[in-house]
Backbone as a chain_set.jsonl record, in Angstrom:
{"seq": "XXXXXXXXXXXXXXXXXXXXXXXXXXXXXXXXXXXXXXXXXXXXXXXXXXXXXXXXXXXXXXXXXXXXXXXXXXXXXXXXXXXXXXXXXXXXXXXXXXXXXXXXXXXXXXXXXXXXXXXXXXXXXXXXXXXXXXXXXXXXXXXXXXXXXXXXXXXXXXXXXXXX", "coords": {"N": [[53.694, -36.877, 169.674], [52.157, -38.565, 167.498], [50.865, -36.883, 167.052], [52.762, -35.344, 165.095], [53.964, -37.37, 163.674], [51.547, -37.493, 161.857], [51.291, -35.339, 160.612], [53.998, -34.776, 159.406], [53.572, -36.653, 157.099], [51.538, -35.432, 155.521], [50.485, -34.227, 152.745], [50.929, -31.483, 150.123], [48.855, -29.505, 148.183], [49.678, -29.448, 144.686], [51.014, -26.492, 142.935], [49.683, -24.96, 140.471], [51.115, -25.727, 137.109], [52.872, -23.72, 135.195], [52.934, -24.395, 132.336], [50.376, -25.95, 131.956], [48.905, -28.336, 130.929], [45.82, -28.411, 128.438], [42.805, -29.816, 129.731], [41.284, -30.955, 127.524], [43.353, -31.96, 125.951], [44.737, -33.279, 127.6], [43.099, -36.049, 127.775], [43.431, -37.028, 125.34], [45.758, -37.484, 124.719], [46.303, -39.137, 127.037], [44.565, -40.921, 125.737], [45.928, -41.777, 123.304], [47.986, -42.825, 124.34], [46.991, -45.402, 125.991], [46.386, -46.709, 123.395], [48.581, -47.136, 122.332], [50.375, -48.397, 124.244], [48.772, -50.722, 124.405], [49.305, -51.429, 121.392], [51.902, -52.219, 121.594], [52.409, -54.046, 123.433], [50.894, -56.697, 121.909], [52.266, -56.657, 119.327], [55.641, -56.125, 119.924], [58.037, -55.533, 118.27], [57.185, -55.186, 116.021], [56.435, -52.119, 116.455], [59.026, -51.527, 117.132], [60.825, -52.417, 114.56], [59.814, -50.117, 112.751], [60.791, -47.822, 114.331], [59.778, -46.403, 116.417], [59.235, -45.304, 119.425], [56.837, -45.332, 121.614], [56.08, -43.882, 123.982], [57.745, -41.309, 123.181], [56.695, -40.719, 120.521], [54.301, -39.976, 121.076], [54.353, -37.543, 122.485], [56.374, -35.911, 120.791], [54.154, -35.612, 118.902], [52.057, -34.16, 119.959], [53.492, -31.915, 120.901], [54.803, -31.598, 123.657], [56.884, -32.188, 126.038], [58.502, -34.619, 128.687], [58.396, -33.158, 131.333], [56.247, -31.484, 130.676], [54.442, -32.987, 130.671], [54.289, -34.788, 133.392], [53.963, -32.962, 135.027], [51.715, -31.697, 134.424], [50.365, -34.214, 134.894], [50.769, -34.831, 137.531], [49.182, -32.314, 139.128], [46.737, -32.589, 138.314], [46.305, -35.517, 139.015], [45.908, -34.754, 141.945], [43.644, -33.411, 141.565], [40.488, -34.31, 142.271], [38.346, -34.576, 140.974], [38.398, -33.874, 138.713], [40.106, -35.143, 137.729], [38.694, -37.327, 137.505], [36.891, -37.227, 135.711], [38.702, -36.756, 133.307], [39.829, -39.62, 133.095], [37.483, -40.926, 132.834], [36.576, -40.325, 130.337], [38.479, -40.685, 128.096], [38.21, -43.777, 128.822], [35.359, -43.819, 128.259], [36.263, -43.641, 125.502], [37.354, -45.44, 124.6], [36.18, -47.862, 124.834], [33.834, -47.341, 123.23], [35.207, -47.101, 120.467], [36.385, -49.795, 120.741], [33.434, -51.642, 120.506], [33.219, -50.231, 118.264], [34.518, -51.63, 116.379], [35.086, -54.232, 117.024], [31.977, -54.858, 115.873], [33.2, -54.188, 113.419], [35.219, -56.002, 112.556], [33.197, -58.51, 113.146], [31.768, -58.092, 111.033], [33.419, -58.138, 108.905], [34.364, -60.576, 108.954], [31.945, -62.319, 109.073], [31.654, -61.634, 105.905], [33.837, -63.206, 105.328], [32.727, -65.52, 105.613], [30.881, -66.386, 104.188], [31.775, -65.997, 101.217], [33.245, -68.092, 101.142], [31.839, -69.907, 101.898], [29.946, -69.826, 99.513], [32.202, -70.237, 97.807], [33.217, -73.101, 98.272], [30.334, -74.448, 97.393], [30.258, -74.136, 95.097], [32.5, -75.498, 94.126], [30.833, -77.981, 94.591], [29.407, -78.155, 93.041], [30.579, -78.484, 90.803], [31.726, -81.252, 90.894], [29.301, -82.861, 91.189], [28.791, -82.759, 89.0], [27.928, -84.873, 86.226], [29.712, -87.343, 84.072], [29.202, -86.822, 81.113], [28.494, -84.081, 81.24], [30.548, -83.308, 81.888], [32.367, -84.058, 79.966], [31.788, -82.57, 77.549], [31.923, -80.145, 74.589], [33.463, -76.87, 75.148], [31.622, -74.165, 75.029], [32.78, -72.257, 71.802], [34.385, -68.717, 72.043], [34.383, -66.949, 69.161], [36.883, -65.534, 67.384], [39.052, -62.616, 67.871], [39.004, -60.957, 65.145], [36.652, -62.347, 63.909], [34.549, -61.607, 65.621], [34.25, -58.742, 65.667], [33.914, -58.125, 63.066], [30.624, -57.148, 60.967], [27.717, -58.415, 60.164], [26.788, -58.425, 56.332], [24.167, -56.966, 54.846], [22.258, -58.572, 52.396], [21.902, -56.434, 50.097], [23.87, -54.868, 50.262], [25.975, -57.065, 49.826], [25.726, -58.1, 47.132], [26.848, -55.3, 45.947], [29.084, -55.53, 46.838], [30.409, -57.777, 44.92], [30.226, -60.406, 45.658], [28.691, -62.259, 45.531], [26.871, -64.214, 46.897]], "CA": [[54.465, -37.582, 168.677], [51.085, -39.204, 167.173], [50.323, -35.178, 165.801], [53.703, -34.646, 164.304], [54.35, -38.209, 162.638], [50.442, -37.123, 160.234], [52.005, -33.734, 160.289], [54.642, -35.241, 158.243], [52.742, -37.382, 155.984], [50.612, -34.644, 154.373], [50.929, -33.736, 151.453], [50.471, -29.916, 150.178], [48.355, -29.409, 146.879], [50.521, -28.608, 143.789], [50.555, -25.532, 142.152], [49.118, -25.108, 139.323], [52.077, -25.378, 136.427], [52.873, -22.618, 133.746], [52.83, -24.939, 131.15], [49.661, -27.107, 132.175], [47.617, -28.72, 129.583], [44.565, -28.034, 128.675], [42.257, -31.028, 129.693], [41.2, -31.953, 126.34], [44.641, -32.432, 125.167], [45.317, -34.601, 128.316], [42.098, -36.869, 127.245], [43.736, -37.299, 123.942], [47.568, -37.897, 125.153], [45.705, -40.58, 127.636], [44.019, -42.128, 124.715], [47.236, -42.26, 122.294], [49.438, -44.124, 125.377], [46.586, -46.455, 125.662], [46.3, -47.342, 122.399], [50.438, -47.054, 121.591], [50.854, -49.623, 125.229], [48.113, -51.955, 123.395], [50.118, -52.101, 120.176], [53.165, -52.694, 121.73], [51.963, -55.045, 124.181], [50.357, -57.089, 120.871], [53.726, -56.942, 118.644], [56.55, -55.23, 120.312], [58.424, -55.947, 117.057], [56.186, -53.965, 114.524], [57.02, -50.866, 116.656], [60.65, -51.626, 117.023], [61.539, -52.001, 113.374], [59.189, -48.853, 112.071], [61.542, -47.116, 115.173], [58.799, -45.665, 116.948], [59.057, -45.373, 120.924], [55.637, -45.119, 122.026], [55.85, -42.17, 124.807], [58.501, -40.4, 122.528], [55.783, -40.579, 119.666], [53.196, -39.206, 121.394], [55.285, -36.045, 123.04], [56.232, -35.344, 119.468], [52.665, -35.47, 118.537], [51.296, -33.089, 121.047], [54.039, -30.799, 120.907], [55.162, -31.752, 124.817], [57.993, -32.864, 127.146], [58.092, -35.125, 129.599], [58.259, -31.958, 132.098], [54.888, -30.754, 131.231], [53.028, -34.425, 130.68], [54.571, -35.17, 134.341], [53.857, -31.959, 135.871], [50.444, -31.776, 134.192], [49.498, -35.377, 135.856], [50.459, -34.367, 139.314], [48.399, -31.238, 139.358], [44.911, -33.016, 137.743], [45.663, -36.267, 139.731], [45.306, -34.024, 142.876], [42.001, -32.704, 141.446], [39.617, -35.756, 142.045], [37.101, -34.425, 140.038], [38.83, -33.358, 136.907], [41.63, -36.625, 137.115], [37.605, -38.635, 137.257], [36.645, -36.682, 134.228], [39.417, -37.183, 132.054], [40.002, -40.717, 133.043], [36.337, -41.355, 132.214], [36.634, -39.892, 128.933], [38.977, -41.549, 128.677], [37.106, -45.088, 129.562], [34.516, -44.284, 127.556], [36.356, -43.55, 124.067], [38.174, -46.849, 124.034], [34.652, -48.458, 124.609], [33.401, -46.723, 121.678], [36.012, -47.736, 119.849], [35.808, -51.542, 121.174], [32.552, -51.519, 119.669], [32.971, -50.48, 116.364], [35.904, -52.542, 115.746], [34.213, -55.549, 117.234], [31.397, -55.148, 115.007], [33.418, -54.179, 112.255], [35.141, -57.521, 112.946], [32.217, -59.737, 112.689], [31.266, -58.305, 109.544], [34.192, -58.875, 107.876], [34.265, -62.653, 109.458], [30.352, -62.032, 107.907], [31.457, -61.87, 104.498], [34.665, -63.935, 105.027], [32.516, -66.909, 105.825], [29.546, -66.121, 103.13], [32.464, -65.851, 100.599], [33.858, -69.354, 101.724], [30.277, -71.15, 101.198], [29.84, -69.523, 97.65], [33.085, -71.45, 96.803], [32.667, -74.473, 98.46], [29.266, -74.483, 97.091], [30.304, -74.132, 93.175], [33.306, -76.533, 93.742], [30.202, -79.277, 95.158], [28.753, -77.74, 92.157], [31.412, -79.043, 89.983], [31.803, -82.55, 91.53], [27.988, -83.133, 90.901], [28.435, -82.731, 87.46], [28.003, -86.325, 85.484], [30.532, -87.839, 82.776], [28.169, -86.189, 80.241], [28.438, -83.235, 81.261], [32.362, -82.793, 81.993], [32.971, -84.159, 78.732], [30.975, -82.098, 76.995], [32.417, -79.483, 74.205], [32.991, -75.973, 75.828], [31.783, -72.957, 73.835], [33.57, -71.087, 71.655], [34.255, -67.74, 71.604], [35.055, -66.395, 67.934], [38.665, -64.727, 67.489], [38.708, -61.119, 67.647], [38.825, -60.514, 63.928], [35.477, -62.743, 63.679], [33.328, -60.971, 66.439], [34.254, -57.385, 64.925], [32.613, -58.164, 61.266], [29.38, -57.288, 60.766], [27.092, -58.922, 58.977], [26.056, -57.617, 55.544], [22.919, -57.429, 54.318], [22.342, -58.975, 50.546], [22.102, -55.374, 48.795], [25.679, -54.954, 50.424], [26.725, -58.36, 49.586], [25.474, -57.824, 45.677], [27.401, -54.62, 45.617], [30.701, -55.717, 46.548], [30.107, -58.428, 44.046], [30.628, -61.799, 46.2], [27.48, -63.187, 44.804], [25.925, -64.918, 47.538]], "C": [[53.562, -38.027, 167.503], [50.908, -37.882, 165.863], [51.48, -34.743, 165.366], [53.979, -35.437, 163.021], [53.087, -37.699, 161.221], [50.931, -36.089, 160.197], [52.623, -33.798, 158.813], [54.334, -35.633, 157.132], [52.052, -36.319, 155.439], [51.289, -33.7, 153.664], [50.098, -32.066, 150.733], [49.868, -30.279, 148.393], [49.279, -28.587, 146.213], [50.249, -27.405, 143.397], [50.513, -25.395, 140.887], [50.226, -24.938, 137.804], [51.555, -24.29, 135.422], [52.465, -23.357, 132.376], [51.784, -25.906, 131.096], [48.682, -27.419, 130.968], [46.879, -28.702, 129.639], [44.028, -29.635, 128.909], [41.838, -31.86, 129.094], [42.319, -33.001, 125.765], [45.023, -33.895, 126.35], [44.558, -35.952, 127.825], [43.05, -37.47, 126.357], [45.345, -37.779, 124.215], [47.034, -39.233, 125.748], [45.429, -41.982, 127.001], [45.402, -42.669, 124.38], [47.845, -43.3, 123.01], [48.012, -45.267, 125.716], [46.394, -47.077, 124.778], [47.944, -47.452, 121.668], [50.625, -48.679, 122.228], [50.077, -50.605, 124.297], [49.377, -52.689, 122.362], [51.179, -52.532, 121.098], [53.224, -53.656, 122.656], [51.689, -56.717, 123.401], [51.429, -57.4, 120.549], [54.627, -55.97, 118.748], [57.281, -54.92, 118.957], [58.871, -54.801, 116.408], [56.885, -52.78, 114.82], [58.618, -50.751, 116.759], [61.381, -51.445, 115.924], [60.835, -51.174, 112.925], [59.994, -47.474, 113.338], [60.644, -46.176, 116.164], [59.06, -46.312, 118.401], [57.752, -44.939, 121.151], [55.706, -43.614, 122.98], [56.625, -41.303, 124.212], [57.302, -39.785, 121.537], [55.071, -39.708, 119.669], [53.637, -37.621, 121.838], [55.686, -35.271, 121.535], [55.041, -35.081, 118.691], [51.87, -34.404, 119.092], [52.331, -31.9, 121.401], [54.886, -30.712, 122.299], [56.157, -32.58, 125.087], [57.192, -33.741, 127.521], [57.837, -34.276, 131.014], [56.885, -31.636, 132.48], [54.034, -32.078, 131.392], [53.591, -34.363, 132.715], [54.095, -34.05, 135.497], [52.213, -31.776, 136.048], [49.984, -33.124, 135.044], [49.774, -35.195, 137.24], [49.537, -33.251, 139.569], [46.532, -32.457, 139.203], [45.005, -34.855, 138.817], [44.697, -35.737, 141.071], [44.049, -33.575, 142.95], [41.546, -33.348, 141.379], [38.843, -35.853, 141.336], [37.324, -34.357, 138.896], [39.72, -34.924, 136.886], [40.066, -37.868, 136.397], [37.223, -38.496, 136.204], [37.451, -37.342, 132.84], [39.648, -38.603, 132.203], [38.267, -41.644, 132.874], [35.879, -41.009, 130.622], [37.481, -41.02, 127.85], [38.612, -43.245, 127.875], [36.142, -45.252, 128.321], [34.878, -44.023, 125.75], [36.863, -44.972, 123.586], [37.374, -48.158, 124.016], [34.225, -48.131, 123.736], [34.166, -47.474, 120.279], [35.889, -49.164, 119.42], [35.018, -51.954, 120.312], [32.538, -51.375, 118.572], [33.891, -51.238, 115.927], [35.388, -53.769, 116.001], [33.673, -55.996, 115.767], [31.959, -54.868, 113.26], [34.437, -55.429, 111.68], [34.518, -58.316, 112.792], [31.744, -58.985, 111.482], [32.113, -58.403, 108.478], [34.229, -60.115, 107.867], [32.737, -62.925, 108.48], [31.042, -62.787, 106.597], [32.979, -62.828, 104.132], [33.886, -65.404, 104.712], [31.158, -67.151, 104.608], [30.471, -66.93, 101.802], [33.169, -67.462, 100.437], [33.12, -70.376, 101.241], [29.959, -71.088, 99.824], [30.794, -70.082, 97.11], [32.803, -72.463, 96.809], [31.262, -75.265, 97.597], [29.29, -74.729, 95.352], [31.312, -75.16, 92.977], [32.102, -77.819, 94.057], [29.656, -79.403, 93.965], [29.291, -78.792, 90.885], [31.489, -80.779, 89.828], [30.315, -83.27, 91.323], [27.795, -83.448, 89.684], [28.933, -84.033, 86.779], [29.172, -86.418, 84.361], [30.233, -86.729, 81.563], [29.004, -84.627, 80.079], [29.967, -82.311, 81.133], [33.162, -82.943, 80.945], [32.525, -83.068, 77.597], [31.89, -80.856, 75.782], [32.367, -78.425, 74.486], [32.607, -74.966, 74.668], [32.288, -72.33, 73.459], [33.876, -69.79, 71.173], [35.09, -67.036, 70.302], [35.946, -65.553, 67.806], [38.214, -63.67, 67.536], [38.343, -60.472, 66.482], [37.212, -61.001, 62.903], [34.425, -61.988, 64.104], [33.816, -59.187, 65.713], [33.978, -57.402, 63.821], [31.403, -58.097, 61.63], [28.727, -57.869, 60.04], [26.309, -58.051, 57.785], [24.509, -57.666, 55.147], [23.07, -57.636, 52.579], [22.333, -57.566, 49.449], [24.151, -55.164, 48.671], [26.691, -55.754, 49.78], [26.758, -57.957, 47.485], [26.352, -56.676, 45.413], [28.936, -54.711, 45.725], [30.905, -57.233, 45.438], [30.425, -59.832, 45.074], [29.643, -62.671, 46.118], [26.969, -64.285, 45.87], [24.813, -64.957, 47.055]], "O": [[54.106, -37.913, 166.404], [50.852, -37.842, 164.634], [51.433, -33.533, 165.144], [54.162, -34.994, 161.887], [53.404, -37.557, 160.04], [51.007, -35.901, 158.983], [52.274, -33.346, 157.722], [54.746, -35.062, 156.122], [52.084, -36.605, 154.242], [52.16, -32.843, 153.81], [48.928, -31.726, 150.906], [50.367, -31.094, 147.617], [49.711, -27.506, 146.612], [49.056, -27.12, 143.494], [51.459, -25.784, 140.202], [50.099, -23.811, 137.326], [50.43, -24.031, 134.994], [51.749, -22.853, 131.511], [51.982, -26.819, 130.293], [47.912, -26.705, 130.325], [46.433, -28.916, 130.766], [44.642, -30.579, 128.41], [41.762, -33.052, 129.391], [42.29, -34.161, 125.355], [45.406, -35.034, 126.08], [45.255, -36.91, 127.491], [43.498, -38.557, 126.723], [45.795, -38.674, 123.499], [47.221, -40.3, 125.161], [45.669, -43.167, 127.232], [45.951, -43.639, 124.902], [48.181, -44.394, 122.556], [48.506, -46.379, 125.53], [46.154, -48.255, 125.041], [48.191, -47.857, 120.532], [50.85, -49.714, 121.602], [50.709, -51.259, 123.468], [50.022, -53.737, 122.402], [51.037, -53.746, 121.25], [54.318, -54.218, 122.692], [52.07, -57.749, 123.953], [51.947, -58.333, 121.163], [54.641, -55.025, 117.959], [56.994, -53.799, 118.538], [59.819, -54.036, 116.23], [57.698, -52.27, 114.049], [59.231, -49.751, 116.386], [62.34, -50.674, 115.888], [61.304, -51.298, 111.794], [59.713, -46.29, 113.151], [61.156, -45.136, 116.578], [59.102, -47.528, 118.592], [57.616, -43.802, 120.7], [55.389, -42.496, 122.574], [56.353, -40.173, 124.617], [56.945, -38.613, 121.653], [54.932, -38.817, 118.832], [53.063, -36.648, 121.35], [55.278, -34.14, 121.273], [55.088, -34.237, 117.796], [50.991, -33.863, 118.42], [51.967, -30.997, 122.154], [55.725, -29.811, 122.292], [56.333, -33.623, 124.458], [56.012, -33.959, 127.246], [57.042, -34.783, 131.806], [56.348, -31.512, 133.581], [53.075, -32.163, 132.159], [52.847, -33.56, 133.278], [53.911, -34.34, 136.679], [51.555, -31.717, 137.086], [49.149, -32.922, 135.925], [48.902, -35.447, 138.072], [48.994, -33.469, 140.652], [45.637, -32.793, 139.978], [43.964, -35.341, 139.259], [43.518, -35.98, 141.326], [43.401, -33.357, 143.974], [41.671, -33.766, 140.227], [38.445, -36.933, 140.9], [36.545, -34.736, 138.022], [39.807, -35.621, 135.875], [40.091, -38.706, 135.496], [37.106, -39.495, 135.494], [37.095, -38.019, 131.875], [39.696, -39.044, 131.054], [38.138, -42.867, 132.826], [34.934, -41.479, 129.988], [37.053, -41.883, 127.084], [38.764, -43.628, 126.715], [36.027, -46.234, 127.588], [34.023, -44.163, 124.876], [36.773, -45.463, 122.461], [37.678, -49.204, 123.442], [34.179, -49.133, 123.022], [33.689, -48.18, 119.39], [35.513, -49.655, 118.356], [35.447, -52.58, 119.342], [31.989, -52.137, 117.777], [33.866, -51.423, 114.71], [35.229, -54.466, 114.999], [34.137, -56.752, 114.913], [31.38, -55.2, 112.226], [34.414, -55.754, 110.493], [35.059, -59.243, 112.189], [31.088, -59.786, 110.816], [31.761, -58.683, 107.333], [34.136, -60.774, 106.831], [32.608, -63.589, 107.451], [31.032, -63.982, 106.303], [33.266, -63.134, 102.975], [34.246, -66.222, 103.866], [30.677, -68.263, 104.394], [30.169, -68.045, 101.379], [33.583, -67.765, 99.318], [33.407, -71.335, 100.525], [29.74, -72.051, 99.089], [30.616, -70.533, 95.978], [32.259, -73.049, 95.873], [31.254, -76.451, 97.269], [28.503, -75.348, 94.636], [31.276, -75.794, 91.922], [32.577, -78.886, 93.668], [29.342, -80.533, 93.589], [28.63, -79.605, 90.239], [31.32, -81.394, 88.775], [30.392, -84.498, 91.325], [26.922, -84.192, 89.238], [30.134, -84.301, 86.734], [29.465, -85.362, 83.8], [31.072, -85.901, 81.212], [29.772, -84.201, 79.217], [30.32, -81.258, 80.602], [34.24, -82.381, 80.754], [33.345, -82.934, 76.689], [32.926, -80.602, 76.397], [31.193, -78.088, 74.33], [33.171, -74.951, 73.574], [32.661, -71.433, 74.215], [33.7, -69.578, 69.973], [36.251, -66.644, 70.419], [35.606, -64.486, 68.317], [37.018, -63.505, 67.293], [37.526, -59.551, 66.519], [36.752, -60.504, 61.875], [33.498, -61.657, 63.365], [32.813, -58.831, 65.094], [33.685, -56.267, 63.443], [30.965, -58.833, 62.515], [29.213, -57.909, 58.91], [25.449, -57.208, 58.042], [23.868, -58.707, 55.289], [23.781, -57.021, 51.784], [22.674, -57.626, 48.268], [25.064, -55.228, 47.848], [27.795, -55.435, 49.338], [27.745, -57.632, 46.825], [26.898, -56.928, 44.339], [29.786, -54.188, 45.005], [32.093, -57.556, 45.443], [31.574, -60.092, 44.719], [29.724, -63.797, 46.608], [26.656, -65.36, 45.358], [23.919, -65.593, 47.614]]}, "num_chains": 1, "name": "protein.A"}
């Protein structure tokens, strides 16, 4: 009874589908639905009113059903070696990723907070400045029709007769 009930229980290795994806492409389908679930995890919303279904998205993107994505992950889970592959690929692109977004993160915060002190810093600037100084007359810049004259020189001046 003992050798019929595991009899039962095992399971036969799939066969290999007609339509199976190549392994890169799975990598890259993997990525997309981790980074789709993210967003939509984040602000369901966003994706709701731009009408985008996340696993629809991606199937339109890659050219695939749900047939072959479903068929394709039973075959490559079965393969321990290739499912470890692509799910380490995987692993390590969204680490990659992580990383540069991080740091591209603190260097915008960088120059947010630089940007912040250079004001602060010219308004303390301001506030420093004595009676004197705030009263003071600002300079002024000569109309447009002033700063476009040149100045003549005296043969010039003598020839249009204005006798300076």
């Amino acid at each position: 009874m003992v050798l019929s009930a595991c009899e039962m229980g095992r399971v036969d290795a799939p066969t290999k589908p007609k339509n199976l994806m190549p392994e890169e492409q799975m990598i890259e389908v993997l990525y997309d639905m981790a980074i789709l679930n993210s967003a939509k995890n984040i602000n369901k919303k966003v994706l709701e009113n731009k009408g985008i279904a996340p696993v629809y998205f991606i199937y339109d993107k890659y050219g695939i059903d749900s047939l072959q994505f479903a068929e394709s992950s039973v075959y490559y889970t079965y393969k321990r070696e290739m499912i470890q592959r692509i799910y380490d690929s995987v692993f390590a692109r969204l680490e990659r990723d992580k990383i540069y977004y991080e740091a591209a993160y603190s260097e915008e915060t960088a120059k947010a907070d630089s940007l912040s002190k250079a004001t602060l810093k010219y308004r303390d600037s301001i506030k420093g400045l004595g009676e004197r100084e705030l009263n003071a007359k600002p300079f002024k810049i000569p109309s447009g029709e002033m700063r476009n004259k040149r100045r003549l020189n005296p043969e010039e001046k003598d020839s249009l007769g204005l006798g300076y």
